[in-house]
C-alpha positions in Angstrom: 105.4 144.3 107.5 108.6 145.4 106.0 110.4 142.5 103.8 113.5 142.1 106.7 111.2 140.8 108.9 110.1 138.0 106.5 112.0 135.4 109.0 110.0 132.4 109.7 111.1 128.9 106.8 107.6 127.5 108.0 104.3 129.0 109.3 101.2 126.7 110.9 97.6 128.2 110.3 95.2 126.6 113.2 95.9 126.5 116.7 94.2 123.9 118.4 95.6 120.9 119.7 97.4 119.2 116.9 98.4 122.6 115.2 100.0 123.8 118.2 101.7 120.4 119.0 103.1 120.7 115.6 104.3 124.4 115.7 106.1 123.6 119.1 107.3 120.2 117.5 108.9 122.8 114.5 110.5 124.9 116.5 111.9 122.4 119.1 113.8 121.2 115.5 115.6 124.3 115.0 112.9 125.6 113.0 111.5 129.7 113.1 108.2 128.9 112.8 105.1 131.5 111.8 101.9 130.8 113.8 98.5 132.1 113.1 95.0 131.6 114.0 91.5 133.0 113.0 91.0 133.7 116.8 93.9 135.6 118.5 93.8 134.3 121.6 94.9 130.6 121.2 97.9 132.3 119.3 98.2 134.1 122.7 97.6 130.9 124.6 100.7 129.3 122.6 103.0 132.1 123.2 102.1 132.6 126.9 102.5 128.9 127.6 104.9 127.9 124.9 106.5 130.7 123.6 109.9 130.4 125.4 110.4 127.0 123.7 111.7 128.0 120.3 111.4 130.6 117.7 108.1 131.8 117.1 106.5 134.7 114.8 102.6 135.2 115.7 100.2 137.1 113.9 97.3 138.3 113.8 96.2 138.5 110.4 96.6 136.5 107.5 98.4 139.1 105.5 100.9 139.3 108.4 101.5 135.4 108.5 102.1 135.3 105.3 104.7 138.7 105.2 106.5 136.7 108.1 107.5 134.0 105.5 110.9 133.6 103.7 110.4 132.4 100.1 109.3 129.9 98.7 106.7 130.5 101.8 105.5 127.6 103.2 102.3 126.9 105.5 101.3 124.3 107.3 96.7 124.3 107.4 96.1 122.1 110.5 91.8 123.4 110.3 88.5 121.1 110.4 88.6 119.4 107.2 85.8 120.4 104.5 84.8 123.8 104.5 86.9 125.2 106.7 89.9 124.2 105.3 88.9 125.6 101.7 88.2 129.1 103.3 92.0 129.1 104.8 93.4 127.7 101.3 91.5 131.0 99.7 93.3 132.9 102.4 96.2 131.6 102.0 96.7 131.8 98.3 95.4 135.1 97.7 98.0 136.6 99.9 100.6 134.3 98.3 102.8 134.7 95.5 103.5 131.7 92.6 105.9 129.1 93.8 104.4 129.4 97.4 103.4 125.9 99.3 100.2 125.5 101.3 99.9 122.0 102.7 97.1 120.8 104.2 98.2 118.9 107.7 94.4 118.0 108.1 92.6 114.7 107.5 91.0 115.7 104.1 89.3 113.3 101.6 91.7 112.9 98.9 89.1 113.9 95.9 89.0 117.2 97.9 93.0 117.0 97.9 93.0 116.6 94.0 90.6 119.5 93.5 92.1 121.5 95.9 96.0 120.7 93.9 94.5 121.6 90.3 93.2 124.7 91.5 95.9 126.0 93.4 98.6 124.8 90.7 96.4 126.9 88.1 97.1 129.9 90.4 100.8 129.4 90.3 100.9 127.3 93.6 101.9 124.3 95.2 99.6 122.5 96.9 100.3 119.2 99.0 97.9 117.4 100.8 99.9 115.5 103.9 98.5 113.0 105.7 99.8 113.2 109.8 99.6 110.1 112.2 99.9 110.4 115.8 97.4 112.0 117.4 98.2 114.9 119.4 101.4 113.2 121.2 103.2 112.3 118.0 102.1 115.8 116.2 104.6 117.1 119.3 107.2 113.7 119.9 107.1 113.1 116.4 104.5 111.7 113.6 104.5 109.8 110.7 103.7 111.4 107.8 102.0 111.1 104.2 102.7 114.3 101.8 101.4 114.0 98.3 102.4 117.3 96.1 105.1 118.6 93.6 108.7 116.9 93.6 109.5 120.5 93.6 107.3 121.1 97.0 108.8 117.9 98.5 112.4 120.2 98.0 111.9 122.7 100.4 108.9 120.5 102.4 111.0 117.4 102.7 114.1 118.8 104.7 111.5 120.7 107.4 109.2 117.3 107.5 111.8 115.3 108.7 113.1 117.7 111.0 110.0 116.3 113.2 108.6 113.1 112.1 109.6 109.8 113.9 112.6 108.2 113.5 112.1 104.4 113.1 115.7 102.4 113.0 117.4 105.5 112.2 115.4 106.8 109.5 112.6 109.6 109.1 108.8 108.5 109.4 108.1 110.8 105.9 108.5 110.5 102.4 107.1 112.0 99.5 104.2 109.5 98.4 103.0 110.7 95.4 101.4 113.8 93.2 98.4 115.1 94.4 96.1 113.5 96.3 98.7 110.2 96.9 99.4 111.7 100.4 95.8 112.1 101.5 94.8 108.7 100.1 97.7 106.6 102.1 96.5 107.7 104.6 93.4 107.6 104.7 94.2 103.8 104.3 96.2 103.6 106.8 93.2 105.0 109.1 91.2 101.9 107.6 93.9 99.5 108.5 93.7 100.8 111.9 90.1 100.0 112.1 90.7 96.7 111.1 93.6 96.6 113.9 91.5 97.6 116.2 88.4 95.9 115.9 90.7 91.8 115.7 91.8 93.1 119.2 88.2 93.9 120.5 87.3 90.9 118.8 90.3 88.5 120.8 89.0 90.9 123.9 85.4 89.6 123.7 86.6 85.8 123.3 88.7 86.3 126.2 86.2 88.2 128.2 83.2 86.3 127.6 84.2 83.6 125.9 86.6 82.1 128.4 85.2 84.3 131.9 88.7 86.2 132.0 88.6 89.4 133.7 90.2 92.6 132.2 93.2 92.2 134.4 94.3 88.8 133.3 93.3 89.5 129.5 96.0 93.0 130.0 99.0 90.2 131.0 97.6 88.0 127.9 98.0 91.7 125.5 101.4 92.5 127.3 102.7 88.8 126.6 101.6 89.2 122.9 103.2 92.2 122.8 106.8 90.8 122.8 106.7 88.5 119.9 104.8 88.9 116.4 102.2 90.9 117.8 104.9 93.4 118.6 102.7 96.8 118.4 101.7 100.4 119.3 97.7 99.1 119.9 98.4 96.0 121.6 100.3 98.1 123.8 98.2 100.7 124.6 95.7 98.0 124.8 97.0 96.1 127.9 97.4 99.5 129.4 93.3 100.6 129.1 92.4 96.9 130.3 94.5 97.9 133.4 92.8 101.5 134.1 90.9 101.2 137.2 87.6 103.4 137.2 88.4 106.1 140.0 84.5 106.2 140.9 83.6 102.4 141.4 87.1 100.7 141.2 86.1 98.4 138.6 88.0 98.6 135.2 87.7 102.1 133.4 86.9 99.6 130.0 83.3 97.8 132.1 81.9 101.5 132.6 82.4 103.0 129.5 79.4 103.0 126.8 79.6 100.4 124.3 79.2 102.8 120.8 82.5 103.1 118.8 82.6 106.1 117.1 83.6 107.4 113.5 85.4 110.2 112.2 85.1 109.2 108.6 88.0 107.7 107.7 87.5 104.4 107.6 84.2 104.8 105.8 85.9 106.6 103.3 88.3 103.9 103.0 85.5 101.3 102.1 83.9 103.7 99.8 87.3 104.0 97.7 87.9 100.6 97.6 84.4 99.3 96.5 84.9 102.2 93.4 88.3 100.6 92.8 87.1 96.7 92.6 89.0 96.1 95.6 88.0 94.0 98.6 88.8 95.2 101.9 86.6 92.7 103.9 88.7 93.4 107.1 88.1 97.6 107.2 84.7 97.0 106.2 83.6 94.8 108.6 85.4 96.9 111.2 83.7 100.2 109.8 79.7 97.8 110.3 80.7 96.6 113.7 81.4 100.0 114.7 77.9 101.0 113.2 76.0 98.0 115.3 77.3 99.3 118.3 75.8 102.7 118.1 72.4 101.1 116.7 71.5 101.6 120.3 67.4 101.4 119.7 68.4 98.6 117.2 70.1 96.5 119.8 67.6 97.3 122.9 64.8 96.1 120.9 66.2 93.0 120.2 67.0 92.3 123.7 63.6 93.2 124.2 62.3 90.6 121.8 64.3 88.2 123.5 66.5 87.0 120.1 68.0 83.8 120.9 71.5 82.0 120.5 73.7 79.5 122.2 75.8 80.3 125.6 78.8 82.3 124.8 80.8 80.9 127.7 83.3 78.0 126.8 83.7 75.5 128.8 87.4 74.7 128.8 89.9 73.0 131.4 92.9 75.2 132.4 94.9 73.5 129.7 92.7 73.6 126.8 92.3 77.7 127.9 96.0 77.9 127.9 95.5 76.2 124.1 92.9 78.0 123.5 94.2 81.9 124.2 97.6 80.9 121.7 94.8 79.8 119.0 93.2 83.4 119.4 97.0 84.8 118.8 97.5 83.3 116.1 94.5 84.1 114.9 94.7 87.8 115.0 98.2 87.9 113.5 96.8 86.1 110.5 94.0 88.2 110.2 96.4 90.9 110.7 98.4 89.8 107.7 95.4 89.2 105.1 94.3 92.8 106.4 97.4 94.8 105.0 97.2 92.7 102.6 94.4 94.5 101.4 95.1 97.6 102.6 98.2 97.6 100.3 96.4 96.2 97.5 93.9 99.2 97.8 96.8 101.7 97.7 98.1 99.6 94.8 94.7 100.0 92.3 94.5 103.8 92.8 98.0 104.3 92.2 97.0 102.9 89.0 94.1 104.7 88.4 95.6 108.2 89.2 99.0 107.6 87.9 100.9 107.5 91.3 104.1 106.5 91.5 104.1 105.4 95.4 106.9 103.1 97.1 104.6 100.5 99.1 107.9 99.3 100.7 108.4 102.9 102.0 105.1 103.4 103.3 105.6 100.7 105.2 108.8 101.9 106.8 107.5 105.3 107.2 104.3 103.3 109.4 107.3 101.8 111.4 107.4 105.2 114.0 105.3 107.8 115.2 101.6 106.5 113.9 99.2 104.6 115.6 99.4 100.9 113.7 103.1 101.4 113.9 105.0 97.7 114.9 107.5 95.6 114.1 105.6 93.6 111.8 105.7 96.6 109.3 110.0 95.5 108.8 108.3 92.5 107.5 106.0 94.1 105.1 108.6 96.4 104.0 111.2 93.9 103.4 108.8 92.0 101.0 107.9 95.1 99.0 111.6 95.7 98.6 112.5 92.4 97.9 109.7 92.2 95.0 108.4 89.1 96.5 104.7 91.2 97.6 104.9 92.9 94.2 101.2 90.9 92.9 100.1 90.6 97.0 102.0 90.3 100.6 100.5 87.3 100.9 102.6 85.5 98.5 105.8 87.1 100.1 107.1 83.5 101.6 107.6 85.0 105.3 103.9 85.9 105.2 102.6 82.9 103.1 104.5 80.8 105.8 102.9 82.0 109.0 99.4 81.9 107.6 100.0 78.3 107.1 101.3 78.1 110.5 98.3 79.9 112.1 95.4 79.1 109.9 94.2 75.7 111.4 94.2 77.9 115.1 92.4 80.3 113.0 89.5 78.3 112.0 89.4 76.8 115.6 88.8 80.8 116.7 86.1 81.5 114.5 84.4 77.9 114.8 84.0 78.0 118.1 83.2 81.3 118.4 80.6 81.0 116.0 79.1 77.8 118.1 78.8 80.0 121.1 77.6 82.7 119.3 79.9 85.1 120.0 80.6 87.6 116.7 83.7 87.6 115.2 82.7 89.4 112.1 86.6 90.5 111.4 88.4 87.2 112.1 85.3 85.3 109.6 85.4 88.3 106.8 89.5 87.9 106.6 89.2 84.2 107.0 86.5 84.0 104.2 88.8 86.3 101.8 91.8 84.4 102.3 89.5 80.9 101.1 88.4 83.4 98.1 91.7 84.3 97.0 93.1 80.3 97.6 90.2 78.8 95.7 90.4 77.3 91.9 86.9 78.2 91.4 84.4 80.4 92.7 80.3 80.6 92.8 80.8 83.7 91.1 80.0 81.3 87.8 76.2 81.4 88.7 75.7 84.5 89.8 77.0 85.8 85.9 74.6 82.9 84.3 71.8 84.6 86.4 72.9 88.4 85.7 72.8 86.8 81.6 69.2 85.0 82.6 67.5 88.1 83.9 69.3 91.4 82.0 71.8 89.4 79.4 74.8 90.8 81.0 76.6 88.4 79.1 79.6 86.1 80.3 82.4 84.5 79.2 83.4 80.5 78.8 86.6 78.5 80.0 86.3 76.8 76.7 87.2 79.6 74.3 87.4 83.2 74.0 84.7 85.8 73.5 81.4 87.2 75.3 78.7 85.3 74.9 74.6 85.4 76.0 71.9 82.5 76.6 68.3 82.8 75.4 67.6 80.7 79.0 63.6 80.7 78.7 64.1 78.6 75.3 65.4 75.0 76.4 67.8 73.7 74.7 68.2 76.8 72.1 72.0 77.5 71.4 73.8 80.6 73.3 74.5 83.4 70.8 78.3 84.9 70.4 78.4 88.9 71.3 80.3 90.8 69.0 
């Protein structure tokens, strides 16, 4: 392809849903946009049905996508993360020339992201790993985004980026996060916070549902009230909405007929993963990540019904008034959960800045989760406000907005999960975020005894309150005097 004809500022490499939302997305921006994909005819598919709604430049090889592109060329990879993704980056880059940008739109593991950025910067190449919110609606209305790379990348990336992304209160859903793999790892946690979002509202569902014998319809008005105060939110929204759907075959709510078995994509396991290398509790996305995993222990869970495991009656018996009381406690509830959740979500993003030497503005991830993601809400002014302010710089939960409504909240929140745990219905969510909060808030922990039985059995070692230094116990001698380590 002759060099005149290199006319495209930005190319997308995978077709499928969310790299053809994107593309369109580009070019409705005022953006000439290069589109390729390994198979020919979803690039056919896109220009048949989409073709007349910007500029487009298809091809149908590599080498051609890549000739289509102005320097410094830049491609979007929206591919299967993993192995797929690596075979397109090979493409890519040895058709490319140094100072060329590949970013990877995908959702790939961040230590594949760091690889993937060493080698391709050894080979004269930038390479940014860019995390994409959304789903397939905001890839084409508008998502929020995570890139990681080069300052130098984020100079020619930054301007086309927020072209598309959301606009929250005036201002782009996209900044540059970080080097490397910072963009990948956001979010990533960001996915984990969404678990945990999820699972305190299928958690306030269930108390609802079979706690307090609503039906679907009356727990969708109890979602849409929430949904104009504090609770202000993308999933409580959308939430109200699927507890409305009526199932066209039997007219009962769409929500009663589907399968019980929450499924995983990765994400959130990751998430865990990371955090549990970094020291970091994130008892809210882990506990989301398990319950998902009980409910497709499907063998697991008929066999104990089978076996006829007992537990108390899960139906409350309340008076109109005390259920009245009673659905305001469960509000409450999840907003402080919700709270203590970010909390550790940001503190997670926090340690592995430290550890990989990322410089990344916690106040301006959470404006950029304001728009266009799925745990976008209002809340996230909040959070933002008390990064900015420096008052969240140890933990948000000493910001004084956020250490204020957990005081507020937390007596309903122990109301939740008591009775709920009399009635035996799980709440393992609400207790994990409860039971963290009580950690972090306590003078003194158990953790004493389990260091004096780690010294007993393999002389770990441990330290005194008294004085300074590491010291170990010869315990199966009474009374014998513990010995200083040097």
């Amino acid at each position: 392809m002759a060099e005149t004809q290199a006319r495209a500022n930005i190319g997308v490499v995978g077709l499928a849903a969310m790299g053809s939302n994107l593309a369109r997305n580009l070019a409705h921006h005022g953006n000439t946009v290069a589109v390729y994909n390994r198979h020919y005819s979803r690039t056919e598919t896109l220009m048949n049905q989409h073709g007349s709604e910007g500029d487009f430049v298809p091809a149908k090889t590599v080498e051609e996508f890549v000739a289509s592109l102005k320097r410094p060329r830049t491609a979007i990879i929206m591919v299967k993360a993993g192995a797929p993704t690596d075979a397109v980056i090979e493409e890519l880059a040895n058709a490319m020339e140094p100072g060329d940008i590949i970013v990877d739109g995908g959702n790939s593991y961040f230590e594949d992201t760091i690889r993937r950025e060493r080698n391709i910067r050894a080979r004269g190449l930038h390479y940014v790993g860019c995390g994409v919110s959304g789903g397939e609606e905001g890839a084409l209305r508008g998502p929020s985004m995570m890139p990681g790379g080069t300052e130098e990348s984020w100079k020619t990336l930054g301007p086309i980026l927020k072209s598309i992304a959301a606009v929250a209160e005036g201002e782009p859903c996209v900044t540059h996060i970080g080097t490397d793999g910072a963009g990948h790892f956001v979010k990533m946690v960001h996915n984990g916070i969404e678990y945990s979002d999820m699972q305190l509202i299928a958690e306030s569902y269930d108390l609802m549902l079979r706690g307090l014998g609503m039906k679907s319809e009356d727990i969708a008005d109890v979602f849409s009230e929430w949904n104009k105060g504090d609770l202000d939110s993308y999933l409580i929204e959308i939430t109200a909405d699927v507890l409305r759907q009526k199932d066209a075959k039997t007219g009962k709510p769409l929500v009663e007929m589907m399968v019980d078995h929450a499924g995983m994509k990765g994400t959130g396991t990751w998430t865990v993963q990371s955090a549990l290398s970094l020291g970091i509790p994130v008892t809210g996305i882990a506990e989301a990540v398990f319950a998902r995993g009980l409910s497709s222990q499907v063998a697991l869970r008929e066999a104990a019904e089978n076996q006829g495991l007992t537990g108390p009656d899960m139906h409350f018996d309340l008076n109109d008034s005390e259920r009245k009381a009673f659905i305001e406690d469960i509000r409450q509830a999840l907003y402080a959960s919700k709270i203590v959740s970010y909390a550790q979500g940001f503190d997670e993003i926090a340690a592995a800045a430290i550890e990989h030497d990322w410089k990344i503005d916690q106040a301006a991830v959470a404006r950029i989760w304001r728009g266009g993601c799925i745990i976008r809400a209002q809340f996230l002014n909040r959070v933002s406000e008390a990064f900015e302010s420096g008052q969240a710089s140890v933990s948000l939960l000493f910001a004084p907005y956020f250490k204020d409504a957990i005081e507020k909240s937390q007596a309903a929140w122990r109301r939740v999960i008591a009775r709920a745990v009399e009635h035996g219905v799980p709440v393992p969510a609400f207790s994990s975020l409860l039971a963290y909060y009580d950690g972090l808030r306590s003078k003194r922990l158990p953790a004493s005894l389990i260091q004096a039985q780690r010294d007993f059995f393999g002389a770990h070692t441990y330290g005194r309150i008294d004085e300074p230094g590491v010291f170990h116990t010869l315990w199966a001698e009474p009374n014998r005097p513990e010995v200083k380590q040097d």
